[in-house]
Backbone as CSV, one residue per row, in Angstrom:
resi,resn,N_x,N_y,N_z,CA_x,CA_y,CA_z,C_x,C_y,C_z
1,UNK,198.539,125.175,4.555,197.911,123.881,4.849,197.096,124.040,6.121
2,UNK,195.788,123.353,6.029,195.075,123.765,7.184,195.492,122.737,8.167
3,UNK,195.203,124.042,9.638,195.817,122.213,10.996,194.631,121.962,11.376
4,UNK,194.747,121.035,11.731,193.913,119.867,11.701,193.739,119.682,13.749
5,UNK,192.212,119.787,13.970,191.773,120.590,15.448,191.729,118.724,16.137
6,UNK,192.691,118.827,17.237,192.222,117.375,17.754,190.878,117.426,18.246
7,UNK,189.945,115.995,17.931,188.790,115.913,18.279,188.536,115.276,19.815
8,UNK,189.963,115.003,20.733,189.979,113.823,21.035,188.996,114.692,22.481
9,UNK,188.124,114.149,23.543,187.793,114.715,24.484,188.906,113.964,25.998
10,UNK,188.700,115.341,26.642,189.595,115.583,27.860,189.410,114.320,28.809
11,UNK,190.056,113.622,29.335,189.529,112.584,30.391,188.945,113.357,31.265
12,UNK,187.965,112.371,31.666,187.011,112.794,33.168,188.176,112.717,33.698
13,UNK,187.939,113.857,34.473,188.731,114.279,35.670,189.858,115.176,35.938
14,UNK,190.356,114.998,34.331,191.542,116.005,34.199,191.631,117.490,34.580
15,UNK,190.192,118.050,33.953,190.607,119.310,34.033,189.317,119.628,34.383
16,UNK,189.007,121.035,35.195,187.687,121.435,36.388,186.933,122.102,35.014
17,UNK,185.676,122.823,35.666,185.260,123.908,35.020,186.129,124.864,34.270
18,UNK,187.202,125.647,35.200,188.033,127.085,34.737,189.387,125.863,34.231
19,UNK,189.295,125.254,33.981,190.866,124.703,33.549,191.352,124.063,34.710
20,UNK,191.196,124.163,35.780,192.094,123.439,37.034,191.977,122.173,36.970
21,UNK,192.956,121.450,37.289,193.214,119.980,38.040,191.960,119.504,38.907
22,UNK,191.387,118.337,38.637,190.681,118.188,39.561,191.459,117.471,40.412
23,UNK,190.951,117.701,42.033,191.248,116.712,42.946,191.117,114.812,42.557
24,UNK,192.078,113.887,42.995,191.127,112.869,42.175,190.281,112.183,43.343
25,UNK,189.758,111.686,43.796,188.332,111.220,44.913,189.661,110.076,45.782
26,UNK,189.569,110.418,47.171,190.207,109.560,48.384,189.095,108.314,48.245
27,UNK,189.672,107.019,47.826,188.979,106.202,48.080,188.960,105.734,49.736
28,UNK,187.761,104.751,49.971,187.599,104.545,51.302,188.126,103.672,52.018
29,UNK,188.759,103.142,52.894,189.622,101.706,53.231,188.507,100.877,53.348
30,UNK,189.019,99.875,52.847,188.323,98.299,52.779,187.901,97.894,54.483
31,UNK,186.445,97.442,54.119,186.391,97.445,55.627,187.251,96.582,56.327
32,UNK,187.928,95.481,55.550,188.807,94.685,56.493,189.737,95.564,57.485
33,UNK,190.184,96.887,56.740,191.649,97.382,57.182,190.941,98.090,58.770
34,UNK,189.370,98.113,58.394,189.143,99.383,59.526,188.892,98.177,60.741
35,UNK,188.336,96.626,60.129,187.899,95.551,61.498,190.031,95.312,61.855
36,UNK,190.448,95.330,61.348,192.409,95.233,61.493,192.661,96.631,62.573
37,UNK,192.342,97.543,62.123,192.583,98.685,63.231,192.624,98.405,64.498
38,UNK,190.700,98.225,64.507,190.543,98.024,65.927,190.430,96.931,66.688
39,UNK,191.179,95.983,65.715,191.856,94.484,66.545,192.752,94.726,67.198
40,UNK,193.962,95.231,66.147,195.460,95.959,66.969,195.121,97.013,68.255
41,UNK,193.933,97.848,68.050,193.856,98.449,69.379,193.458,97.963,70.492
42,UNK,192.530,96.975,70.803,191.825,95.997,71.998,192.837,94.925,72.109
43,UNK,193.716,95.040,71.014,194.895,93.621,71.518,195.739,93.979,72.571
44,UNK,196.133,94.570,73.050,196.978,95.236,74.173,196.248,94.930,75.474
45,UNK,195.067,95.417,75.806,194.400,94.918,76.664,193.996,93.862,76.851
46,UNK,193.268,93.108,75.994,193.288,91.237,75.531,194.564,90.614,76.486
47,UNK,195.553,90.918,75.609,196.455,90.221,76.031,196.595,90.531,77.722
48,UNK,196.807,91.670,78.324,197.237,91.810,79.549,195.887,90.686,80.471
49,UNK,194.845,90.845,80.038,193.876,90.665,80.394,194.097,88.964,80.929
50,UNK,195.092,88.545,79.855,194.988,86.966,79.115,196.407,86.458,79.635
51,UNK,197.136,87.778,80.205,198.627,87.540,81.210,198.107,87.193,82.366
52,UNK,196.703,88.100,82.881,196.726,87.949,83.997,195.918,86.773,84.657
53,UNK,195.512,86.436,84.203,194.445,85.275,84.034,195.131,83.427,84.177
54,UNK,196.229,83.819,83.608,197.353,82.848,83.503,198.020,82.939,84.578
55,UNK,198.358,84.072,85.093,199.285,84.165,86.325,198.426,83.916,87.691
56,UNK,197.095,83.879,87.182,196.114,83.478,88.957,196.244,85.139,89.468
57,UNK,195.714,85.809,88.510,195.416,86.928,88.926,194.194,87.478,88.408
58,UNK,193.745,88.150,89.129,192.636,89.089,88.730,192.883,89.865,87.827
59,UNK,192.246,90.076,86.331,192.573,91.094,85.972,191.937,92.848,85.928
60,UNK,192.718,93.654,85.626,193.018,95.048,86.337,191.457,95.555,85.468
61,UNK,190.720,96.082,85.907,189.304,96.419,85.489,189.752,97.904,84.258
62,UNK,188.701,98.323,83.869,189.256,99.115,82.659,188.817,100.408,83.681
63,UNK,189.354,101.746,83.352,189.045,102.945,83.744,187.472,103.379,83.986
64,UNK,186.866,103.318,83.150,185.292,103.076,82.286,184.780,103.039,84.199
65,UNK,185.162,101.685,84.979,184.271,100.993,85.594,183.919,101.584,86.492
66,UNK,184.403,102.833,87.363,183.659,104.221,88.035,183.547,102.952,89.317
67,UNK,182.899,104.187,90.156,181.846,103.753,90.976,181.178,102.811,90.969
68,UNK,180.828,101.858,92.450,180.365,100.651,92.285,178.873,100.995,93.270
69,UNK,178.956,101.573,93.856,177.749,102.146,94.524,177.877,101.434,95.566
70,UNK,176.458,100.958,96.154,176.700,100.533,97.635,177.230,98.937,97.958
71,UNK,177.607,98.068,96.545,178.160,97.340,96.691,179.506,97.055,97.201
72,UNK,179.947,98.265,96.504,181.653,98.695,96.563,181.896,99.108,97.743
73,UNK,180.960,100.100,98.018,181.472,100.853,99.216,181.461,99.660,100.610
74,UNK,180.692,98.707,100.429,180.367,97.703,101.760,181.443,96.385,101.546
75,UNK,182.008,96.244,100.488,183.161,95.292,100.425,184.340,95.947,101.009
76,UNK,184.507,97.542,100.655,185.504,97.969,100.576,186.058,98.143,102.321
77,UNK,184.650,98.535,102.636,184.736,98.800,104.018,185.200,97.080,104.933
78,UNK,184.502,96.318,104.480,185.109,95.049,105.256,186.513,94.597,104.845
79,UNK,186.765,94.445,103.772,188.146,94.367,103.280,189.191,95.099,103.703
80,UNK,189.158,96.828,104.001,190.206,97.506,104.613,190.209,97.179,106.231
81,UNK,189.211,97.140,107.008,188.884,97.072,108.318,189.788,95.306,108.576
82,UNK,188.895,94.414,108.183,189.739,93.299,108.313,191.343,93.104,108.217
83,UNK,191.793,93.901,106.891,193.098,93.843,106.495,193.837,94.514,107.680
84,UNK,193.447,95.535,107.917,194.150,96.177,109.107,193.904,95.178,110.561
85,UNK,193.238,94.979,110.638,192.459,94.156,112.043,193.760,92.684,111.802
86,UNK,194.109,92.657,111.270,194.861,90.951,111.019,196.593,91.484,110.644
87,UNK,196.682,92.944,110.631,197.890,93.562,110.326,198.710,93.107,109.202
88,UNK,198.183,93.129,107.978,198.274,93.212,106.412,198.388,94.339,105.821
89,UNK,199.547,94.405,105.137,199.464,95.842,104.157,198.669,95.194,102.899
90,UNK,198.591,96.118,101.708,197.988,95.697,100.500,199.123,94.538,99.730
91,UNK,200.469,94.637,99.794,201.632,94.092,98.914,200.722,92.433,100.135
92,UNK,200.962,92.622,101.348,200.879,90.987,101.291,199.413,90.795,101.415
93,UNK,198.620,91.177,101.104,197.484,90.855,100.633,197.069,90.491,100.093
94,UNK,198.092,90.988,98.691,197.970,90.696,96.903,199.130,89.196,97.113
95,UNK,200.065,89.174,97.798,200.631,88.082,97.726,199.931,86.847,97.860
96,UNK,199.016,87.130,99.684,197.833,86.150,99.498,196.778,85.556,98.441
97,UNK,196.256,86.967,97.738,195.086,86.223,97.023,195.280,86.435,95.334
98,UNK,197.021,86.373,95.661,197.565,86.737,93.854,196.129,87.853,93.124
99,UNK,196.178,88.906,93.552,195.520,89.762,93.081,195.970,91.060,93.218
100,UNK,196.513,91.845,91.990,197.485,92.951,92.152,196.981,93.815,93.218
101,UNK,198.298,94.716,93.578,198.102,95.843,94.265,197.031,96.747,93.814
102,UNK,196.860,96.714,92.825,196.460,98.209,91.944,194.688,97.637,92.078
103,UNK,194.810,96.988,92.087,193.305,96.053,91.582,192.896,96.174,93.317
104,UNK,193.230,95.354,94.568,193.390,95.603,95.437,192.971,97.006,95.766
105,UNK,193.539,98.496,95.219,193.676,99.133,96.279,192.433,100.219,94.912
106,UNK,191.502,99.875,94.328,190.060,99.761,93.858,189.729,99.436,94.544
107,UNK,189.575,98.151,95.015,188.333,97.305,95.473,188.207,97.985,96.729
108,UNK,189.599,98.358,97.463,189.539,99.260,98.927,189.359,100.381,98.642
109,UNK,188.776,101.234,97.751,188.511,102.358,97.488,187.181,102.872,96.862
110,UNK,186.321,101.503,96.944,185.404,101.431,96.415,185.144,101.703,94.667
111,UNK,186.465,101.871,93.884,186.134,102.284,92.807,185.881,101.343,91.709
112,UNK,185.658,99.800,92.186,184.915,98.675,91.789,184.933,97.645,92.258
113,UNK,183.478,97.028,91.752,182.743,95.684,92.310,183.894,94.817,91.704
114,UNK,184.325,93.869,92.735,184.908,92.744,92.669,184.080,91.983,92.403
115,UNK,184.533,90.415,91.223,183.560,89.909,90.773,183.742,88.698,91.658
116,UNK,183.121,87.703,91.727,182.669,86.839,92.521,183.758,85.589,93.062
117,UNK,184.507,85.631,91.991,185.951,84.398,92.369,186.805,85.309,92.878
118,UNK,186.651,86.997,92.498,187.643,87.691,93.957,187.217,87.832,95.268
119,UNK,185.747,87.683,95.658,185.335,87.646,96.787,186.278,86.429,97.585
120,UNK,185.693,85.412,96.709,186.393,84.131,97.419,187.554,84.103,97.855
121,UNK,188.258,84.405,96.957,189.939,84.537,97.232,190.511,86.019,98.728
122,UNK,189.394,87.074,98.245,189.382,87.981,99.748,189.029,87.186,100.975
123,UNK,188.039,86.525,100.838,187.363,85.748,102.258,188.288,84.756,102.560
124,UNK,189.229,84.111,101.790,189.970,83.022,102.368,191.384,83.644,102.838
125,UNK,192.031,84.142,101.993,192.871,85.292,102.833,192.568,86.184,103.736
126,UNK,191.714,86.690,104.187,191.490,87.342,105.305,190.990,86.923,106.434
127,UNK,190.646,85.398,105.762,190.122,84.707,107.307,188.929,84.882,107.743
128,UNK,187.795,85.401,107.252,186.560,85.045,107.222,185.222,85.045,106.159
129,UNK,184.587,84.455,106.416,183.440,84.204,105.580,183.055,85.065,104.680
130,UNK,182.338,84.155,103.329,182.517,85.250,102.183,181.316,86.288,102.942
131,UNK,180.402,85.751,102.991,179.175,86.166,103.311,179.098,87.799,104.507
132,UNK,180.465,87.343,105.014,180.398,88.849,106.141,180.784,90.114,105.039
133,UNK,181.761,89.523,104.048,182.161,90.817,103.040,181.048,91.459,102.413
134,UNK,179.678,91.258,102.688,178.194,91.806,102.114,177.775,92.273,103.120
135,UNK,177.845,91.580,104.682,177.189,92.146,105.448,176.877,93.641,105.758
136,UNK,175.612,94.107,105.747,175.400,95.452,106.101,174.327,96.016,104.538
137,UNK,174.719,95.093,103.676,174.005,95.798,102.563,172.612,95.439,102.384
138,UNK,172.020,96.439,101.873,170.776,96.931,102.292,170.082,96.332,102.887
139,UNK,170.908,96.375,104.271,170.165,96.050,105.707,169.063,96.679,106.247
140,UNK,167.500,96.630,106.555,166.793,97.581,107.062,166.929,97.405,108.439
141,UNK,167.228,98.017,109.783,166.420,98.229,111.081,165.209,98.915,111.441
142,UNK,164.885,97.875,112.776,163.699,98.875,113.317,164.020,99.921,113.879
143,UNK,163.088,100.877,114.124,163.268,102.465,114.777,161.744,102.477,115.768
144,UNK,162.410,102.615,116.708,160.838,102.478,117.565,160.831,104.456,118.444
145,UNK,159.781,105.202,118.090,159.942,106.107,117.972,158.560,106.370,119.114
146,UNK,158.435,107.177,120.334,157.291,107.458,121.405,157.341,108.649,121.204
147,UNK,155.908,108.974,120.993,155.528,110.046,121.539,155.515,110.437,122.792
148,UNK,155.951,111.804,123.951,155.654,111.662,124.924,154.199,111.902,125.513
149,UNK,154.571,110.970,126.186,153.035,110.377,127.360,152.247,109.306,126.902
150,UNK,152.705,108.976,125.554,151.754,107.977,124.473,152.697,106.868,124.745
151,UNK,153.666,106.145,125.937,154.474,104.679,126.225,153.323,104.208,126.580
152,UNK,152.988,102.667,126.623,151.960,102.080,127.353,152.652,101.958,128.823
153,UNK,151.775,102.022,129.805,151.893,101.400,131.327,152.226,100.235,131.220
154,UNK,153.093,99.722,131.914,153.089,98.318,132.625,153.230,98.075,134.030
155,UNK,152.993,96.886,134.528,153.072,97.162,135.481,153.933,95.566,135.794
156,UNK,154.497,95.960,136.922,155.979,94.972,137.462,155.922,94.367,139.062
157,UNK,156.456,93.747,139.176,156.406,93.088,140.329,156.631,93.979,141.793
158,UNK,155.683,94.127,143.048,156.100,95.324,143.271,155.431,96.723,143.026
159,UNK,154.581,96.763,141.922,153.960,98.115,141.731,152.906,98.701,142.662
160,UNK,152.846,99.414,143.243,151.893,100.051,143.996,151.764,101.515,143.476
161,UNK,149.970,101.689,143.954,149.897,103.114,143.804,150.160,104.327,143.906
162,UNK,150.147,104.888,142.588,150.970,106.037,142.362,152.770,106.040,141.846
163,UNK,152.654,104.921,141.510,154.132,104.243,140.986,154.015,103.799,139.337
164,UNK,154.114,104.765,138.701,153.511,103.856,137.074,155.211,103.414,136.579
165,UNK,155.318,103.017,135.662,156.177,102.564,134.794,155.675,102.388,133.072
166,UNK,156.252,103.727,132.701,155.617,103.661,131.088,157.267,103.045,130.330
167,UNK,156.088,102.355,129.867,157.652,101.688,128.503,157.718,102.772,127.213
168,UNK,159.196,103.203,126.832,159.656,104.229,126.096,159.846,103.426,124.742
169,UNK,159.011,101.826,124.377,159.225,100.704,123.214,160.659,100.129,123.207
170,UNK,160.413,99.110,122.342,161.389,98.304,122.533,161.287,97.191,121.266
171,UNK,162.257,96.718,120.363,163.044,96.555,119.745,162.018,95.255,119.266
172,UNK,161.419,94.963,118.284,161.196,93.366,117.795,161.977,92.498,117.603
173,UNK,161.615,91.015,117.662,162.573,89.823,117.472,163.397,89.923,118.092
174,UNK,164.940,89.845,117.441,166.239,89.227,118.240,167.134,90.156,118.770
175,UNK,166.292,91.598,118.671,167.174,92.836,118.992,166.493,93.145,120.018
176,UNK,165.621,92.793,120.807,164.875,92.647,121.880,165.672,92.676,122.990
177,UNK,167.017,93.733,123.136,167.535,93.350,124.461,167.385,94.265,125.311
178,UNK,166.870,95.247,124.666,166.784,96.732,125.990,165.484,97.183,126.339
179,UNK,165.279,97.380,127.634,163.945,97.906,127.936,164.040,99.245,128.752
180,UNK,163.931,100.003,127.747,163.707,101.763,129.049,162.637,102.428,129.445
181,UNK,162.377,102.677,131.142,161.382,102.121,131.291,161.295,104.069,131.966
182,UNK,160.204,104.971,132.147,160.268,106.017,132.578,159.446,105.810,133.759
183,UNK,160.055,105.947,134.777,159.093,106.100,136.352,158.955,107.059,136.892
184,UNK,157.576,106.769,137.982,157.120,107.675,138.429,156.362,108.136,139.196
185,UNK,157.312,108.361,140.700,156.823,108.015,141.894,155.891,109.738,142.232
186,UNK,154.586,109.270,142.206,154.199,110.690,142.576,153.538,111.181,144.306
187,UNK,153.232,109.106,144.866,152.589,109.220,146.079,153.649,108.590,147.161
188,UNK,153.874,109.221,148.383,154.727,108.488,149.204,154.115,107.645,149.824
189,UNK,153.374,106.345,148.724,153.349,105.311,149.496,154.671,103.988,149.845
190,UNK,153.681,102.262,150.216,155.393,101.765,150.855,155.601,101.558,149.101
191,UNK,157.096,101.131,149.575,158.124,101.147,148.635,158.687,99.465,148.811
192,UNK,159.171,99.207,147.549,159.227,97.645,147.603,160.679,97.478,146.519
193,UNK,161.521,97.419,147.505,163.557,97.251,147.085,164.132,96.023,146.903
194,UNK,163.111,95.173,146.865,163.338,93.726,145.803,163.228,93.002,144.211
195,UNK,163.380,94.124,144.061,163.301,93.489,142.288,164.389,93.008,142.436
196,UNK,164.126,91.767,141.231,165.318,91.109,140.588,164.971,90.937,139.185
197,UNK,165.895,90.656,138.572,165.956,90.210,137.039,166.884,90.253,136.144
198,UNK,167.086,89.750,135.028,168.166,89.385,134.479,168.813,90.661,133.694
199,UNK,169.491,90.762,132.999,170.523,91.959,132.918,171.265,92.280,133.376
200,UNK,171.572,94.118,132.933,172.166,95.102,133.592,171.151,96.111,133.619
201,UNK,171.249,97.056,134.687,170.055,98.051,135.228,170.491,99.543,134.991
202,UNK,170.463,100.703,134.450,170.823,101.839,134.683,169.554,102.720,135.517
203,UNK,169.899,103.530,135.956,169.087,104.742,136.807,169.595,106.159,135.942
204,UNK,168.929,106.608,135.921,169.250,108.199,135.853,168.044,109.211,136.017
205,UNK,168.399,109.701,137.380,167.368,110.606,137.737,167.060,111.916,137.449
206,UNK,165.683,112.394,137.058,164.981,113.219,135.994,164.847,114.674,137.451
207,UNK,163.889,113.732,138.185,163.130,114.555,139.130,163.128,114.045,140.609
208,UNK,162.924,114.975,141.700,162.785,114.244,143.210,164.678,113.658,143.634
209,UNK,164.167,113.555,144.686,165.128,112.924,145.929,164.459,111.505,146.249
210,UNK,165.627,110.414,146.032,165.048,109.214,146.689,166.281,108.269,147.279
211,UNK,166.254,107.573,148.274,167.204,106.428,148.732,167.046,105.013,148.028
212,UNK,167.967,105.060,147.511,167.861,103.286,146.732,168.597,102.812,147.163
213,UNK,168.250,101.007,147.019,169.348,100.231,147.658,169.607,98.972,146.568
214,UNK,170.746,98.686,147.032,171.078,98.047,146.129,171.929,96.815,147.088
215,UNK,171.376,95.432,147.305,172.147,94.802,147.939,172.277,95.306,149.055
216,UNK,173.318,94.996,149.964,173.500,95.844,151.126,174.111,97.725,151.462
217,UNK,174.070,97.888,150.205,174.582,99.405,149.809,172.776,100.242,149.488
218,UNK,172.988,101.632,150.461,172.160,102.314,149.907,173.043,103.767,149.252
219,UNK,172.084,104.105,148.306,172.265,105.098,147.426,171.493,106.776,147.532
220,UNK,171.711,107.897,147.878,170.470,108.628,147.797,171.296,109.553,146.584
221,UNK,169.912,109.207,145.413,170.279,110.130,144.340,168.831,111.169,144.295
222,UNK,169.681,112.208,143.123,169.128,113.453,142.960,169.148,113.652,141.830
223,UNK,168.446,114.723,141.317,168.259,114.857,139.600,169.810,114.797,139.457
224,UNK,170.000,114.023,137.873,171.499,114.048,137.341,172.311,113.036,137.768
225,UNK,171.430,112.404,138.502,172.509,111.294,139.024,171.759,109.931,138.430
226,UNK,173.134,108.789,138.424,173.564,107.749,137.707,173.681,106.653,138.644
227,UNK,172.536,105.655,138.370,173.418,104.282,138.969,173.335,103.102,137.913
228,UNK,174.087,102.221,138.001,174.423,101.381,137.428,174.606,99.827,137.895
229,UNK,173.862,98.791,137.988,173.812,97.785,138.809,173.882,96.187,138.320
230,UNK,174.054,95.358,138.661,173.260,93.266,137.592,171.932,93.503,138.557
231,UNK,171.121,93.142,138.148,169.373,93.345,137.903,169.501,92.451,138.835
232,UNK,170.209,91.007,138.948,169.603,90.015,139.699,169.877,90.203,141.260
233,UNK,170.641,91.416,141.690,170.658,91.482,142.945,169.381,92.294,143.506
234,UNK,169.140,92.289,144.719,167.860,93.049,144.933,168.090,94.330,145.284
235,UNK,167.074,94.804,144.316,167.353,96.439,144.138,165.628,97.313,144.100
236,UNK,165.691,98.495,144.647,164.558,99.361,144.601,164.630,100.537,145.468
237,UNK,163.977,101.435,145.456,163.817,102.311,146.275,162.911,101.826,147.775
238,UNK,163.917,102.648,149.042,163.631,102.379,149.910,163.181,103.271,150.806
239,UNK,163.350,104.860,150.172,162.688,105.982,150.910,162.419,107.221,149.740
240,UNK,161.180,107.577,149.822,161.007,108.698,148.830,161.111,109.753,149.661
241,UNK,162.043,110.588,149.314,162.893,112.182,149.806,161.792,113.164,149.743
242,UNK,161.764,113.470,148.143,160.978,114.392,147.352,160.056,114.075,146.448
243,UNK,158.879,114.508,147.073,158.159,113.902,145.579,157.780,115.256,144.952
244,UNK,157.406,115.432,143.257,157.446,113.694,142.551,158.823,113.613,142.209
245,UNK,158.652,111.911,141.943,160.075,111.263,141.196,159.922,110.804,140.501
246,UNK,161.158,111.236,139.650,160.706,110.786,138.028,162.514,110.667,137.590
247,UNK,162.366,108.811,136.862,163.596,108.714,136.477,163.584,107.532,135.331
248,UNK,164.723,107.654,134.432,164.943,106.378,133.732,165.278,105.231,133.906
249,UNK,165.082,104.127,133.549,165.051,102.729,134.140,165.515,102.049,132.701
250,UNK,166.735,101.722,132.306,167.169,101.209,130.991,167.829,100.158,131.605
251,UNK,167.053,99.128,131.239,167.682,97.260,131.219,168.160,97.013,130.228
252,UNK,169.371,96.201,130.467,170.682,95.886,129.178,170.191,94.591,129.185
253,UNK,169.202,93.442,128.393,169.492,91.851,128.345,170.795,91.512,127.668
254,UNK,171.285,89.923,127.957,171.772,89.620,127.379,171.855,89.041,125.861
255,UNK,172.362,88.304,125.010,171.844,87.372,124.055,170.506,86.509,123.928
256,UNK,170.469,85.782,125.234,169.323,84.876,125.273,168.716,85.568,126.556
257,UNK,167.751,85.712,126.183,166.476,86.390,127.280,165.541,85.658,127.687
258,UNK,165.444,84.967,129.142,164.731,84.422,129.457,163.374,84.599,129.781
């Protein structure tokens, strides 16, 4: 009896080219499962984020946040300086402005910008103004820079020939408190030991021998030597030793300069 050949064909998939098993195809997860993943992973942080927030705390910045540049570095610097200056460790610091240690001792390390309701809470615990915790940032000063022999002359109450006084510049606006002045006695003519004026006065002699007086005190300095005087008493040279003389003349004003 003849047998009879099944016609039936192989399911897709069953069997390869040479006879093998096929692999059967990894389907792909539903995108819900992959937006579920990375819910459960950012939930950990969320939440701490969402503890701390509740507790009147700052919360703890992520690793990521690096370097704050020159923001950081100029908070950080007023924040440690003050804290110490008022004799605060970091624990009662954080007690003050309910803002962890850890978070705290970033912000003093410059390794991030505190955001703007921690400023506040630093400036009121530490006892001063928000506004000083910025101070310094990108502050420009002037730089007043002479060439020598290129000071302008002036001339002062008192000047006689062969007596110049070149100004070494001096400071614009409200920083306007110092004037150094280079003299320079080259003729032994008279001499006039009444100046007055407001400040403080330094001397420091370059060149020559001379007698100065100061009030009822006389002085005879020599190269290397230092005097130091208040402007408003009467002061000047009262005998030239050696000529020439040549010395510095640096006036200290006060705040308000009359």
């Amino acid at each position: 009896m003849a047998t009879r050949r099944s016609t039936a064909s192989p399911k897709p998939g069953a069997i390869g080219a040479k006879g093998a098993p096929r692999a059967k195809a990894k389907k792909a997860a539903p995108k819900s499962v992959v937006r579920s993943r990375a819910t459960k992973a950012t939930a950990p942080r969320r939440a701490t984020a969402t503890r701390a927030i509740r507790a009147g705390r700052e919360p703890e910045p992520d690793a990521a946040d690096g370097a704050s540049g020159a923001l950081g570095k100029v908070i950080a610097n007023h924040v440690r300086s003050r804290r110490l200056e008022i004799g605060l460790n970091v624990g009662q610091l954080a007690e003050r402005t309910g803002i962890s240690k850890g978070m705290l001792s970033k912000i003093e390390n410059a390794q991030t910008s505190p955001s703007l309701s921690t400023v506040e809470r630093l400036s009121a615990a530490l006892d001063m103004p928000v506004t000083a915790l910025f101070r310094g940032l990108a502050e420009e000063r002037d730089a007043v820079f002479v060439k020598a022999g290129s000071g302008p002359e002036i001339v002062r109450k008192g000047t006689r020939s062969g007596h110049t006084y070149e100004l070494l510049g001096s400071l614009r606006g409200p920083y306007k408190r110092v004037e150094p002045l280079l003299v320079s006695l080259a003729e032994s003519t008279e001499v006039f030991p009444l100046f007055q004026h407001a400040g403080i006065e330094i001397l420091y002699m370059l060149d020559g021998i001379m007698e100065y007086s100061y009030g009822r005190e006389h002085y005879r300095m020599e190269r290397g030597d230092t005097l130091q005087f208040e402007g408003d008493i009467p002061h000047g040279p009262i005998k030239l030793v050696k000529l020439p003389i040549r010395f510095l003349s640096i006036t200290i004003y006060g705040g308000d300069r009359s």
